[in-house]
N, C-alpha and C positions, 0 to 999 in steps of 0.2 A: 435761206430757209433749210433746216434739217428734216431728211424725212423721217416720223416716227415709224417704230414697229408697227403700230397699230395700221398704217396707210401701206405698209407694202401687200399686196396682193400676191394670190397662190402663184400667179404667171411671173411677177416682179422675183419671189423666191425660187423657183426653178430657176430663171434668170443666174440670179445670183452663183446658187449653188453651181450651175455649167460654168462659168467664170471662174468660181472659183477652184476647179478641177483644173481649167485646163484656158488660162489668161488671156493668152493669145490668139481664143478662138475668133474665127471671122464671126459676122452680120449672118452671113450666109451658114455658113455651119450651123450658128446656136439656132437660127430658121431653121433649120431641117432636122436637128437634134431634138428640138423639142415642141415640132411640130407646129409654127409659128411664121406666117406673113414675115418675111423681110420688112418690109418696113414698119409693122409692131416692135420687132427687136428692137430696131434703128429707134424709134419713141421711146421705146421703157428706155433701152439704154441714155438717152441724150437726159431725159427725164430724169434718172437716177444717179446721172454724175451730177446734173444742175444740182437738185436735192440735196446731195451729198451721201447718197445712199450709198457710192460707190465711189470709194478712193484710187486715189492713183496709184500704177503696179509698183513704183519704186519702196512701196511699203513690203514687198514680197522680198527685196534685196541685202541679203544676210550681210550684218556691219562687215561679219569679218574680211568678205570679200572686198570690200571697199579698202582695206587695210590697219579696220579698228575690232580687233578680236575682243578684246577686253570691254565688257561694260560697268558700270557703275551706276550706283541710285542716290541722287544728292538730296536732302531734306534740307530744307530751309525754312527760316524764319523773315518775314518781311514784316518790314514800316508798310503800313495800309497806304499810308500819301505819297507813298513812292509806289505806288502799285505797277501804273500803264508804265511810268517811264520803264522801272526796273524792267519789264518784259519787254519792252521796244529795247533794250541793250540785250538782254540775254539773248534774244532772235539772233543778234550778230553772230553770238557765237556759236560756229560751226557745227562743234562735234556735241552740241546740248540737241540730242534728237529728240525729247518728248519734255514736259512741263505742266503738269497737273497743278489745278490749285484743289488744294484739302481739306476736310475739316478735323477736327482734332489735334497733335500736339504738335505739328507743323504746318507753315502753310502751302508749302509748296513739295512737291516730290518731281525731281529733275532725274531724266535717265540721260545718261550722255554714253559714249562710243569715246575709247582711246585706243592708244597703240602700248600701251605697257601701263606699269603704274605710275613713272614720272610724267607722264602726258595726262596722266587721272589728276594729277596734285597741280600739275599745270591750269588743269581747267578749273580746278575747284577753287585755283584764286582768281581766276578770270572771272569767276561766278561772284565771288563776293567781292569783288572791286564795282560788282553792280550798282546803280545807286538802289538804297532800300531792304538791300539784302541785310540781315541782323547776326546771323548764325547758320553753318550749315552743318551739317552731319554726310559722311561719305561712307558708305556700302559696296562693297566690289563682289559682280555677282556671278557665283563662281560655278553653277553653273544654269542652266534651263531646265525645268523639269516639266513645264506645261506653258507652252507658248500661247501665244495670243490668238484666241479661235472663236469664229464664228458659226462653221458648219451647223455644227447642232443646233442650233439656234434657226435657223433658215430653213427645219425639214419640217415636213409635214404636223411632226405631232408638238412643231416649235419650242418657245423658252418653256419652262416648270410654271405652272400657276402659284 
């Protein structure tokens, strides 16, 4: 089960936001930072990784340091009756970090991680030797200009109505 926006409370978003300032904070710190029972943290917390409120820190770990500076955005097109297999083959591969299905003029948007552009052209046949796969489109993204964020979203005066 995912938790909605709607289910996180004011104490769940504080939560958050101290996590997301500073990862590695102990049980006992975010308790005393934000004025909270130890063992309340230790609940929301256990509570909001079950939920899925709260992802694992390997999301914070910049590709490049892994050794894949280069990203790329694959668009694809898929057979519907190949759907689950196609995605239990793409899982294999490695450096496909993210897999959106879409609606509009493709059905899928694949972010992958490489080491140059020949390890890009590498994967994007690994991608379509999937089964189901129909067509892809390849975008090298050259550079970040607003990374993936949540903050504002988590304070008090929340998302935009």
């Amino acid at each position: 089960m995912t938790t909605s926006a709607a289910s996180l409370d004011a104490t769940d978003r504080r939560l958050l936001l101290a996590l997301d300032a500073d990862p590695r904070a102990t049980v006992q710190r975010l308790a005393q930072d934000l004025g909270l029972a130890r063992g309340t943290v230790q609940a929301r917390l256990e509570r909001l990784g079950r939920d899925g409120a709260l992802h694992a820190h390997s999301l914070r770990v910049p590709l490049a340091h892994l050794g894949l500076p280069l990203r790329a955005v694959v668009t694809a097109d898929v057979d519907q009756d190949e759907f689950d297999r196609m995605i239990v083959e793409m899982a294999q591969i490695p450096e496909v970090v993210e897999c959106l299905g879409m609606s509009g003029e493709s059905d899928l948007m694949i972010q992958i991680a490489a080491r140059d552009a020949d390890h890009i052209y590498d994967i994007t046949q690994r991608i379509l030797r999937c089964r189901g796969i129909r067509r892809t489109a390849t975008s090298i993204v050259l550079r970040e200009l607003l990374g993936f964020r949540v903050e504002h979203l988590l304070t008090p005066a929340g998302p935009p109505s």
